[in-house]
N, C-alpha and C positions, 0 to 999 in steps of 0.2 A: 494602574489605571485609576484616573481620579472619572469616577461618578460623583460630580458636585451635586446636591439637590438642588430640586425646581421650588421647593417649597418649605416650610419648617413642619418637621415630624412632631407623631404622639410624642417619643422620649427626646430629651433634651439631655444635655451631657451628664456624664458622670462626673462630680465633684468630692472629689475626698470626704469622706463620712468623718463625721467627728462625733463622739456621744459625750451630748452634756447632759449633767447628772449630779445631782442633790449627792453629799458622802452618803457612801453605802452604807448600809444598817442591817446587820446581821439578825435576821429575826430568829426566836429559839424553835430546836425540833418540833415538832408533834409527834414525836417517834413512839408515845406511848400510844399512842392511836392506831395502831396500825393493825389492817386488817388481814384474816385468814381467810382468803378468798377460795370456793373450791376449785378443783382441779378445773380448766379447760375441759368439754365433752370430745369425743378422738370426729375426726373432720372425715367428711367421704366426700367425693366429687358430687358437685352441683349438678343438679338433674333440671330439666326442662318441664315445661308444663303437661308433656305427654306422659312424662315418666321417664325417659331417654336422657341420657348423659347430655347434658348442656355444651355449645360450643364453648371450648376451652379457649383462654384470654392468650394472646398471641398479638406483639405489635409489630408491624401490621395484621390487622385482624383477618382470620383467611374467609378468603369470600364464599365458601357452602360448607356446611358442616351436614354429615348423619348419623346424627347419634347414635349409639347399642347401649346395652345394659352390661356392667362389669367394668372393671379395669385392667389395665395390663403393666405389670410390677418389673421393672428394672432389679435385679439382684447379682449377686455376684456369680453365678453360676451363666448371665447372657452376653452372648456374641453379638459385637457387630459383623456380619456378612456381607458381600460382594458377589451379588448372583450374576448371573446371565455374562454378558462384557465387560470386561473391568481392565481399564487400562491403567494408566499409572498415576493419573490426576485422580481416578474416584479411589483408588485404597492410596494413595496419601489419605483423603477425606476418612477413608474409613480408620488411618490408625487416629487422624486428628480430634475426630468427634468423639474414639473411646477415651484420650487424653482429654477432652468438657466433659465429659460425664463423669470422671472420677472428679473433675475440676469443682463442677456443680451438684454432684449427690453425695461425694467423698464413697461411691462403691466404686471398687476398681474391677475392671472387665479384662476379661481375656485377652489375646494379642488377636487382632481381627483378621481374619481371612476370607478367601475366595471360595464358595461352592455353594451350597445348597444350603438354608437355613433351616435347624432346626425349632424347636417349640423352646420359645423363650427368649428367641434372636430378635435382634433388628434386623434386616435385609436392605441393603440399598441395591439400588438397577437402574439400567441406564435401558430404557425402551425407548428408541426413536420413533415406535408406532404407536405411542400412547398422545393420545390428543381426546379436546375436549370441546365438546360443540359450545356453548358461554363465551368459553377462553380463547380459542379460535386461535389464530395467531401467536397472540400473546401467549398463550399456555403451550403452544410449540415451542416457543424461545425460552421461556422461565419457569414456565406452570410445574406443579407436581401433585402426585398424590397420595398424603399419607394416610394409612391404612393401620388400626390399631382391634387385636382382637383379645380375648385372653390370652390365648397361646403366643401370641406374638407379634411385632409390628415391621411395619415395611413404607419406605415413602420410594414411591419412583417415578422419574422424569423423564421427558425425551431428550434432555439432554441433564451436564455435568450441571448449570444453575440452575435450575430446578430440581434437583437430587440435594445440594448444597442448599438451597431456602427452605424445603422439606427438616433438613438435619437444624436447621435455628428455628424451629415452629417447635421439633423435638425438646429442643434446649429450654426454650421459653416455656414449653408446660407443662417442664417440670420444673422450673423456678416457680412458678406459681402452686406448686402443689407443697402444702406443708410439709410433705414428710420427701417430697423429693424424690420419689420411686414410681411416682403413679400416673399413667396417661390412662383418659377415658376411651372406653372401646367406643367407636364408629371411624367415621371415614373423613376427610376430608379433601377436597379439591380447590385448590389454590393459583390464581394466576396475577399479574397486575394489570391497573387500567391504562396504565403509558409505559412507553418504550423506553422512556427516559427519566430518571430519578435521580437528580444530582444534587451537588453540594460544590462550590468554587472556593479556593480557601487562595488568597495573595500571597504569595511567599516572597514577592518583587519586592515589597515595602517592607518586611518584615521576615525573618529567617527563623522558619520551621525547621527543627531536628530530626532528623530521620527514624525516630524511634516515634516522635509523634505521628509524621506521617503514615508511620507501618499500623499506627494504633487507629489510627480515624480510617482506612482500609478495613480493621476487622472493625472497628463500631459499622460502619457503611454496610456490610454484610451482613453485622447483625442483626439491620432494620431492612434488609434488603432493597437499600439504595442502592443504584449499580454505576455510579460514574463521578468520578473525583476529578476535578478539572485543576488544575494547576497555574496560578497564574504566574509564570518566569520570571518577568522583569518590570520594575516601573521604577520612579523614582519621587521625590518629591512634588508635590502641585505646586507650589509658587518656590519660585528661585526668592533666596533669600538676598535684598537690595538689589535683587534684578540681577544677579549673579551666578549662574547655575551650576561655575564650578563649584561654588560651595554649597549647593543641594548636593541632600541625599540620593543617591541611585544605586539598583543591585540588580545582575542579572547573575542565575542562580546555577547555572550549569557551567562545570567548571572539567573544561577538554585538557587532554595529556598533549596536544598535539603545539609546540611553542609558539605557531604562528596566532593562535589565539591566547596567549599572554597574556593578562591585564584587563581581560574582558570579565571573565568571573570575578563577583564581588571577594572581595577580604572579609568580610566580617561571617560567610555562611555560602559554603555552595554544594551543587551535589556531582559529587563524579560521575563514569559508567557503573561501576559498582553498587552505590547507592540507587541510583535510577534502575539498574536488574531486581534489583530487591523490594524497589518498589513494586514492580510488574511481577514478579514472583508472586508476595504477598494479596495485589490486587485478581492477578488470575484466582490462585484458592479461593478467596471470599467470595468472587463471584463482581468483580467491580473491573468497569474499565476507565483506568488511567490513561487520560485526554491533555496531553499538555497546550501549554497557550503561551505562543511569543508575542509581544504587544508591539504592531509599530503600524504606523509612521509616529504617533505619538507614542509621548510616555516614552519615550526612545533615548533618553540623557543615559544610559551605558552605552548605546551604540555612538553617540555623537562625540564622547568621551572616548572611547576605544579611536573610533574616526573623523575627528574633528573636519576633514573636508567635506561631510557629506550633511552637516547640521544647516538647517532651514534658516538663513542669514545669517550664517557662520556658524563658528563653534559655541556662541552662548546661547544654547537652543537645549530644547527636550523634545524638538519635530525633525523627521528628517526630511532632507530635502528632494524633494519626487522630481523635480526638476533636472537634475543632474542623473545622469545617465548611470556613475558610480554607485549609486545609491540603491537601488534594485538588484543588479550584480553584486552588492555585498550583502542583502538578506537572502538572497538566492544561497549565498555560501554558508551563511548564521545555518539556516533551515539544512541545506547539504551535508553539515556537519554534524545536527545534533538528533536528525530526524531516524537513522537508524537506530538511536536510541528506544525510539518509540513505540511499542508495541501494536496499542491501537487503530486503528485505523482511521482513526482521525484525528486532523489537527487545527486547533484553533489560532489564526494570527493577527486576530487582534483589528485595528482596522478602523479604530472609533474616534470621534475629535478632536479631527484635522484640520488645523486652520490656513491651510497652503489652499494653493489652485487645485479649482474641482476636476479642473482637465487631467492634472497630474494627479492627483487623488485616483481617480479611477482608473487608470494604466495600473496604478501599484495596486488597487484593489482587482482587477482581474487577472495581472499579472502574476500574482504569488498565489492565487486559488489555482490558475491553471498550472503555474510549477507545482505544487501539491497534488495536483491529480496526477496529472501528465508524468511528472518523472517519479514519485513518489506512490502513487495508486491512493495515498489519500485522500480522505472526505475532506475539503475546506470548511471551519465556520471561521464566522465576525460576530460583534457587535454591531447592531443595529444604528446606523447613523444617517439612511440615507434622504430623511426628511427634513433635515439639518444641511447635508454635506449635496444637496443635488438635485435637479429639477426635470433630471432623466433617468428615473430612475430604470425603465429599460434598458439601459446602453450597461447593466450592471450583471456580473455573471447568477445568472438563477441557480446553480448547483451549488450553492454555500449553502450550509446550517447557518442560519438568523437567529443570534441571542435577543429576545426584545427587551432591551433589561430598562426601555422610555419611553414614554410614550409620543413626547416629545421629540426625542431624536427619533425614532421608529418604532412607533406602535403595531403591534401584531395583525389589526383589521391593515393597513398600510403595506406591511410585508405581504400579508396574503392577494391584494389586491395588484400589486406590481411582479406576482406570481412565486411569489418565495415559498415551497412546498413541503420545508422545512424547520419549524420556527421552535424555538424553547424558551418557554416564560422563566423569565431572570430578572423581571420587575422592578425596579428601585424602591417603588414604595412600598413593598409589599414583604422582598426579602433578601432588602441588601441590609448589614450589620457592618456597621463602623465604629469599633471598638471605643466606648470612653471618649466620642467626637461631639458635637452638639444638632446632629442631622445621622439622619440612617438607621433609628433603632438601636442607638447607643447602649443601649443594657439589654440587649437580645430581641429577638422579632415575638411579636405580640402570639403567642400561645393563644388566648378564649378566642382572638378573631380566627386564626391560623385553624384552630379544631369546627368550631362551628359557623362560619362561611364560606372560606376559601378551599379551592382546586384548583389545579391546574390550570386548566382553561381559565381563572377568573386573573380579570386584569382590571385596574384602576380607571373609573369614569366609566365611558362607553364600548372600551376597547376589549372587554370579554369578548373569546370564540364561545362557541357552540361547546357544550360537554363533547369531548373524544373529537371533537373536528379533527378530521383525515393530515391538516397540515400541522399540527400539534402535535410536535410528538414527544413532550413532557417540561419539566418543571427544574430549576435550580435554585438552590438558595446563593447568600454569596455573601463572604468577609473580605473587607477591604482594609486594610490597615494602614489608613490614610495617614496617621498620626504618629510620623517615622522619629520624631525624639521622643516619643512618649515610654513611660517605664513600663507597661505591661507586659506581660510574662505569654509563653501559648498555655499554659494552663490559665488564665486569668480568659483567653479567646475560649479554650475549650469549656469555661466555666458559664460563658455567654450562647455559644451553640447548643448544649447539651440540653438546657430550658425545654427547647424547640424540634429536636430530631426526630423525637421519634413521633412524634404531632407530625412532620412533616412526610416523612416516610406512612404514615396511616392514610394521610389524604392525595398524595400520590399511588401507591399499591392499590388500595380499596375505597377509597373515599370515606362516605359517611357508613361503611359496612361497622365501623366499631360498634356502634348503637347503645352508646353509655354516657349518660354526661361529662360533662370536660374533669371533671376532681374526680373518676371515678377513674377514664382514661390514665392521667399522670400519676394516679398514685398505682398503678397497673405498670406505667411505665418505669417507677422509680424502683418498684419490687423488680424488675427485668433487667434494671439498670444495663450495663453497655457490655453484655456478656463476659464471657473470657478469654485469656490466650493476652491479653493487657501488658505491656510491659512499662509505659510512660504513664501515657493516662488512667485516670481516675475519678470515681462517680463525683460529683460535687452537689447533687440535688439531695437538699433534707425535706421531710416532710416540715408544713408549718408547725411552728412550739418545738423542733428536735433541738436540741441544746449539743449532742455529744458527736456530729460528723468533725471526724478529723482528729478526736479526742486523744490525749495519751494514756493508753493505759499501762498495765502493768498487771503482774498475777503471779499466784502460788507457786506456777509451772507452768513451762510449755513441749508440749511433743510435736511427732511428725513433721519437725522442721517449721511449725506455725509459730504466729507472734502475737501477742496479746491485743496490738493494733490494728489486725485484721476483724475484729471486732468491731472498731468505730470507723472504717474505711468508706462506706456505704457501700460496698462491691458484696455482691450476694453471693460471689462465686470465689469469699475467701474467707476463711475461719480459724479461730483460734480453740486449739488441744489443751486440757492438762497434760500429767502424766495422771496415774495410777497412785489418788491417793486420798489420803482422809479430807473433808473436808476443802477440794481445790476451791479456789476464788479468782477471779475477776475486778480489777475495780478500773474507771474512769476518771481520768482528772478533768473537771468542764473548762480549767482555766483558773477562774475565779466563783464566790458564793452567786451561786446563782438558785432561784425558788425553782424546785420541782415537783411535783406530781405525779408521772407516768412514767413505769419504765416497761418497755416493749423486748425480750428476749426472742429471739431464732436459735432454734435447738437444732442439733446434729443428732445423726442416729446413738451418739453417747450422752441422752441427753438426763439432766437433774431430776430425778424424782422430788425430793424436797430439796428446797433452798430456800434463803433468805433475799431481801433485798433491806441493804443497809446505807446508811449515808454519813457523812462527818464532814466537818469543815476543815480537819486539819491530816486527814487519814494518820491519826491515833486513837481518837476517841472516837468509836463508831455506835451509829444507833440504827435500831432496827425499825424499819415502816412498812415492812408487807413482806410475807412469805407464802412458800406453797407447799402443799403435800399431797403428797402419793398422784406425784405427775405419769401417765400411760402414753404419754408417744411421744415423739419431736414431734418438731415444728414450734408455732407461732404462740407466745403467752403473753397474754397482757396485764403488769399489776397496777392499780391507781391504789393514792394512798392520799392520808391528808398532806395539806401541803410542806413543805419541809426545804429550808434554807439549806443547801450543802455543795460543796466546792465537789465531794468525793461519792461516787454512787459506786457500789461493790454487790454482785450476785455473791452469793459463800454457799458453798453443799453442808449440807446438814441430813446427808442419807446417815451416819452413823457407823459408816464403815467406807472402808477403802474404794474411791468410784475415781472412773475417768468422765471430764464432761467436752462435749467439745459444741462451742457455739457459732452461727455463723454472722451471728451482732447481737448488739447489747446497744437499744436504742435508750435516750435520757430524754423526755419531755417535759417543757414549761407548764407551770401552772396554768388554767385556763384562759384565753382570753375572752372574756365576758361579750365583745362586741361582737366576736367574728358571726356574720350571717345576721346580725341585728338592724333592723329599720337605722337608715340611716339616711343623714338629710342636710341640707347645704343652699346656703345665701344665694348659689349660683354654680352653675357649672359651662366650662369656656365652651364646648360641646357636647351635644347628646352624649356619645359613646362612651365620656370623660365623666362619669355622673358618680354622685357623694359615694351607693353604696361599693365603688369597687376597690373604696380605703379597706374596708369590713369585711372583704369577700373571701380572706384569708389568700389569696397569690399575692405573693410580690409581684408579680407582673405586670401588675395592675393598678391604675391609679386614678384618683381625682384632682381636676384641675378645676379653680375658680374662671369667673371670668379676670381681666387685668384691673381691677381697683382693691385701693386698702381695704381694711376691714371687712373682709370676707371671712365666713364661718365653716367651719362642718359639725354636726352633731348627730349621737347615737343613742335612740334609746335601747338600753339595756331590758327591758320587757321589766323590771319590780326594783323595787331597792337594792341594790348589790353593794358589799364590802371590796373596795378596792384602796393597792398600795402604787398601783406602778402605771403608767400610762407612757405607751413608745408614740411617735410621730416620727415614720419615716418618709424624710422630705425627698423630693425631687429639687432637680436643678431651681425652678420656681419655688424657691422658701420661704417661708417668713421673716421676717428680722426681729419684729417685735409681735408677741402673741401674747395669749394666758388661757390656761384651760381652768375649762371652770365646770360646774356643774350645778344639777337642779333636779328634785324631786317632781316636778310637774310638768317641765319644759317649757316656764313661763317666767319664774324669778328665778336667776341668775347670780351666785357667789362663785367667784374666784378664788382659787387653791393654789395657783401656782400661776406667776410672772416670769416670762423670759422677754428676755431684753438684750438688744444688739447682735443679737447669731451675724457670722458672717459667710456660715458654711450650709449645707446639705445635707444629706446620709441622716441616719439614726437620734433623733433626740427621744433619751430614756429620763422620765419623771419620774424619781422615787419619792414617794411620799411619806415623812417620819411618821406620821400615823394613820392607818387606816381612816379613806376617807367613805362614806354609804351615802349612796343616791343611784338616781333611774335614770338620769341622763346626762352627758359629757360633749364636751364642748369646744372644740378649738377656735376661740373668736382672734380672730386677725385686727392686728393694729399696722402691723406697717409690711411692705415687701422688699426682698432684698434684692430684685430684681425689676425691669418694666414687664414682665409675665404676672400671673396671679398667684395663689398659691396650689401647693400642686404636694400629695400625699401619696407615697405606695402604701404605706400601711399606717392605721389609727387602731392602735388594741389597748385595750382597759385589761390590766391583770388582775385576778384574784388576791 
C-alpha cells in the first residue's frame, strides 16, 4: 500500500553517511593515571517516600503499585507452580518462563509443575472471578495481579493474557534489579487503557523471514502489545515508463493447491506451515495475528495472476470492480487463504481506488459481508471514504476503520458517518518509511511519541476524546515503499526498536511512567527486547557507547557462552570463563578510538578485583582503572583519564583460580562537553526544530535552520574547555560549505577548521592535531547542499 504524504515531514531521507576526517592521530595513554576507585556500596531496592518499596520500573509501567517492606529472592531451590486450572497453554507458560529465568538470572529452577505452591514458589492461576473495579473490562480481558511477599510470589489473571503480561512484569524486574534475584514485596494490579495495541509491518514490498517474524511476536509480548497486522500484498507505486509489468509486486502466501501457481511471489513467501507457527508463537505471547489482503488497489499480483480482470486491462495495479469476474475471484483469494487465519479478524484493505465509486462500493460491502457472512470474521479497511464518496451512509458500518488520514478519513468523519470502530494508524504521526524522503525515515520521533501523544491524539483538530467508546486503540506502521532499495529487516528492525517500547508505555498506561523521557529509554534499553530471541537483536546503545556489536575475544569460555555476548546489548546473554587464574575479556572497537568509561554487568560469578586495561595493538597493554575487594554482582562503573585505544580488556587479578561470568562489558567516549549545554542558533525552520535538540544528546533529534545560506548553531560550553574532536551529524539538509570556529566570549570569532564541497550527510568527524581551549563552538554555514537549510542530529565537542 502506498501511503503517499500530504506534506513534507520532520525527517527527510536517509543519505549514506560518509565521515570526513582530518588523519587520525593516535594520542599517547594516560594509563599511569589510573585510578583505584572504591568498591561499589551492595544496592537494595528503592524505597518510596513513605518508607515502602517503590513501584518497580516495568515497560509498560503497571498502573497501581503497593508497596511492603522486604524482598522476595528467586534461588535455586523455587518452583514455578500452576495452581487451581491449569490447562495446556498456561504449563507450556510455566515450563517457558522457568527457561527466562535461568535465560535472565543464569539460576536454573526446577521442572514446573501443577499443585499447590509452596514458600519460595512463584504460583501462576488462572481465576476467571478475579476482576478489578479501575480495570473494568479491560482487566477482565488482559489485567493481572502480581502478588510479591517474602515467602513468595504469585501473579493471577482472569484469563491465560493476563497471567502471561503478569510473567513479562516478572521478567522486566528482575532485569532491573542488579543482582537479578530480587522482586520488591507489595502488590500490583495491572490492566491497559485500549483494546488495541498494534504494530503493522509490510511484508507486500518487502520479504520478512520467518524467524524475524516469530521474533517481533515475542518482542510484541514483551511490551505487551497485542496485535501484529501483516500487510500480504502490494507492489510498486509508479510503474516504471508506465509499464507495470516491470514493477515490482509480491503477494506473500504461497498455497500447495496448483490452481494457484504463479501467484505467490519468487523472491519470499509463507506456506501453511509457516503461517501455523506464526499463530503458534503469537497465541503464547499473548498477540493476535491479523492478516491484510490489499485490494482493489495495490493489486498488480492479482492483475498479474489475472490479467482480465485489471482496471483498463492488464497494465494496471487496480482491479476492475466493473467486471463481474473480479469479486468472484477475491471471494476465492480470501476462500483459500482465510482458514489459515486464526484470528478473527480480517483486514482487506480497500483504500485508493481510482475506479467508479458505484463500483467501489459494491466490492467495499461485498467482501466485508463475505467475511462475515461466510467466514464469522470481523471486516476492517482503510479509511478512504472522504476521498472515495459522498455517501458515505450507503457504506457497511460493521468494518474496523484504520484512520491512518486525515484527509482520506479522519476519525472525527468515521465517527460521525457512524463507524463504532476506529484504530489510529495516523500517517503523520506513526507511519515509518524506511531510508524514504517523507514518513519518518530514520524512525518515528520518540520525545514527541513519550511526552504528547496517545491514542486518541490525532493531527490538527481530529483528536477524539481520551478512551472515546469508538476508539479502540492505536497502530504504528512500516511500509517499505522503497522496493530496490538495499536495506536489510535488521536495518527496519534497527529503525522500530528507537520507538516500541515508548509506544507500548502510551498505549498500556499512558503517562503512568512518570519519569522523564532519558530516564524512560535508558529503563528501556536496560529491558532491551527480553528473551527466547533467535534473529533479532538489541541495536540501542546508550549515547558515547563505542563497543555495541564489538568483537571480542577472551582467556576462555564455559557453559556454551561466547565472548560476544558481552558487547550484543541483549541483557539476557552472557559470557563465562572456565575456572582459572587470572580469566580476561577484551573488545576490539574497530579502530583507536578515545575512551573514558567503561561500564561492567556482573554475574553471580562475578570479579572481586580486576583491572581495566587498554592497547592499541592488543600486545602491549596498559592499565587505567582497577577495582578491589568487589561484594556482589551487578552494575560497576570505572571512569578513568582519557586514553586513545583500539582494545579495552577486564583481566581478574583475585590471585587465584576464579570463574567470572559477565552479562556486558560496556566502552564509552570520552565526554561530550556540549551535551545539555545552552545552545543557540541564527534561526530555526520551526519551533519544535530548535538549536538545543543538536545538544540534547538523542539522536533522534534535531535542529533545522530556516532555508538560507549562512546559517549558524553555536554552544556554549559553560568555561574554557580543552577540546580535540568535534562530530556534526547532518541530516538530509547539509551543509556543503561550513567552518567551525570558536570563541572565548561568544563575540570574536577564529576559525579552526574549513570544510568545503561535502556532497553527502551522515557523520562529519573533526579531528583536530592539537588541542584547541575555548567556551564556545560554532558551526557558521557558508553554503547548502540542498534548497532546505541546514539541519544537525547531533553537534558534540570532545574532550
Amino acid at each position: 500500500m502506498s501511503k503517499e504524504p500530504q506534506t513534507r515531514f520532520s525527517r527527510r531521507a536517509l543519505v549514506a553517511a560518509a565521515t570526513v576526517a582530518t588523519a587520525a592521530t593516535v594520542f599517547p595513554f594516560s594509563a599511569s593515571a589510573y585510578a583505584a576507585e572504591p568498591a561499589p556500596p551492595l544496592t537494595e531496592p528503592v524505597l518510596a517516600a513513605d518508607g515502602t518499596n517503590a513501584r518497580p520500573v516495568v515497560i509498560p509501567a503497571l498502573q497501581e503499585w503497593a508497596g511492603g517492606a522486604g524482598t522476595y529472592r528467586i534461588d535455586d531451590d523455587t518452583r514455578v507452580v500452576v495452581e487451581g486450572r491449569a490447562d495446556h497453554q498456561l504449563l507450556a507458560l510455566a515450563r517457558t518462563l522457568t527457561e527466562e529465568i535461568a535465560e535472565v538470572t543464569g539460576v536454573r529452577l526446577a521442572v514446573p509443575r501443577r499443585g499447590n505452591a509452596r514458600r519460595g514458589d512463584i504460583a501462576l492461576r488462572v481465576d476467571p472471578r478475579a476482576v478489578h473495579a479501575k480495570g473494568g473490562e479491560l482487566y477482565r480481558a488482559e489485567g493481572y495481579e502480581l502478588a510479591a511477599t517474602e515467602r513468595g510470589l504469585s501473579i493471577t489473571g482472569p484469563g491465560y493474557r493476563g497471567v502471561f503480561y503478569g510473567t513479562r512484569s516478572l521478567l522486566q524486574i528482575l532485569l532491573q534489579d542488579d543482582r537479578r534475584t530480587r522482586i520488591p514485596v507489595g502488590t500490583a494490579h495491572d490492566w491497559p487503557n485500549y483494546r488495541l495495541r498494534g504494530f503493522m509491518l509490510d511484508v507486500g514490498r518487502r520479504f520478512f523471514t520467518p524467524g524475524f517474524i516469530r521474533d517481533y511476536l515475542r518482542i510484541m509480548g514483551w511490551f505487551k502489545l497485542n496485535e501484529l497486522q501483516l500487510h500480504l500484498n502490494d507492489n510498486e507505486i509508479t510503474a516504471p515508463g508506465g509499464d507495470w509489468s516491470k514493477a515490482y509486486d509480491a503477494f506473500r502466501l504461497r498455497s500447495e493447491k496448483s490452481k494457484w501457481d504463479g501467484l505467490a511471489a519468487k523472491d519470499g513467501s509463507y506456506d501453511r506451515r509457516d503461517w501455523d507457527s506464526f499463530e503458534d508463537v503469537a497465541a503464547a505471547h499473548a498477540v493476535r495475528l491479523t492478516p491484510e489482503i490489499d485490494a482493489p488497489a495495490h493489486s498488480r499480483s492479482f492483475v498479474r495472476f489475472r490479467p482480465d480482470i485489471g482496471l483498463g486491462g492488464p497494465n494496471s495495479d487496480h482491479l476492475d470492480l466493473g467486471n463481474p469476474a473480479t469479486l468472484t475471484f477475491m471471494k476465492e483469494v480470501f476462500d483459500e487463504f482465510t482458514p489459515w487465519f486464526r484470528s478473527p479478524e480480517v483486514h482487506y484493505g480497500a483504500d485508493e481506488y481510482t475506479g467508479p465509486e458505484s463500483h467501489y462500493r459494491a466490492y467495499f460491502n461485498g467482501m466485508a459481508a463475505h467475511l462475515r457472512d461466510t467466514w464469522k470474521k470481523r471486516p476492517r479497511a482503510w479509511g478512504s471514504l472522504t476521498r472515495l464518496t459522498k455517501e458515505p451512509a450507503a457504506y457497511d458500518k460493521q468494518v474496523t476503520i484504520h484512520s491512518w488520514n486525515n484527509g482520506w478519513y479522519g476519525p472525527q468523519a468515521a465517527k460521525k458517518d457512524g463507524y463504532t470502530d476506529i484504530v489510529n494508524t495516523n500517517d503523520g504521526l506513526l507511519y515509518v518509511v524506511p531510508f524514504a524522503t517523507y514518513y519518518h525515515p530514520l524512525g518515528l520521533d520518540g520525545r514527541y511519541l513519550y511526552d504528547s501523544w496517545e491514542p486518541h491524539v490525532f493531527p490538527g483538530k481530529e483528536s477524539l476524546a481520551p478512551f472515546d467508546p469508538v476508539l479502540r486503540g492505536a497502530m504504528s506502521a512500516v511500509w517499505n515503499d522503497l522496493v530496490h532499495a538495499t536495506y536489510t529487516e535488521k536495518d527496519v528492525h534497527g529503525l522500530i526498536e528507537k520507538t516500541f517500547g515508548i509506544l507500548a508505555q502510551k498505549m498500556w498506561s499512558g503517562a503512568a511512567a512518570g519519569v522523564p523521557y532519558g530516564t524512560f529509554t535508558t529503563s528501556m534499553r536496560r529491558g532491551a527486547l527480553g528473551p527466547g530471541l533467535t534473529v533479532v537483536g538489541p541495536t540501542l546503545a546508550e549515547p558515547d557507547q563505542l563497543s555495541l556489536g564489538a568483537t571480542a575475544f577472551a582467556s576462555s569460555s564455559a557453559y556454551g557462552t561466547k565472548p560476544g555476548a558481552a558487547c550484543d546489548g541483549s541483557p539476557v546473554t552472557r559470557w563465562s570463563s572456565r575456572h582459572e587464574r587470572e580469566p580476561w575479556l577484551a573488545l576490539d572497537l574497530g579502530k583507536v578510538r578515545g575512551v573514558g568509561r567503561v561500564r561492567l554487568d556482573w554475574g553471580q560469578e562475578y570479579g572481586r578485583s580486576y583491572d581495566i586495561e587498554v592497547s592499541a595493538d592488543a600486545k602491549k597493554w596498559a592499565k587505567v582503572a582497577e577495582r578491589r575487594d568487589r561484594r556482589a554482582p551487578g552494575r560497576d562503573e570505572l571512569s578513568f583519564d582519557a586514553a586513545d585505544a583500539r582494545y579495552v580488556r577486564v583481566r581478574g587479578r583475585d590471585g587465584r583460580p576464579v570463574r567470572f561470568t559477565l552479562w556486558s562489558v560496556q566502552v564509552f567516549d570520552v565526554p561530550d562537553l556540549a551535551r545539555g549545554r545552552a545552545t543557540t542558533a541564527s534561526s530555526a525552520e520551526v519551533d519544535y526544530l530548535g538549536a538545543e535538540l543538536a545538544t540534547d544528546g538523542d539522536p533522534g533529534t534535531r535542529w533545522a535552520s530556516k532555508y538560507t545560506d549562512g546559517e549558524w548553531i553555536s554552544v556554549d560550553l559553560g568555561s574554557v574547555q580543552a577540546f580535540r574532536r568535534v562530530l556534526l551529524d547532518w541530516e538530509a539538509a547539509a551543509g556543503k560549505d561550513y567552518d567551525v570556529q570558536v570563541s572565548d566570549d561568544g563575540n570574536a570569532w577564529r576559525t579552526v577548521v574549513e570544510r568545503r564541497g561535502r556532497t553527502t550527510a551522515g557523520e562529519d568527524t573533526v579531528e583536530l592535531q592539537e588541542a584547541v581551549r575555548a567556551r564556545h563552538v560554532r558551526m557558521q554555514g557558508r553554503k547548502r547542499q540542498s534548497t532546505y537549510g541546514y539541519s544537525l542530529w547531533r553537534f558534540e565537542i570532545r574532550a
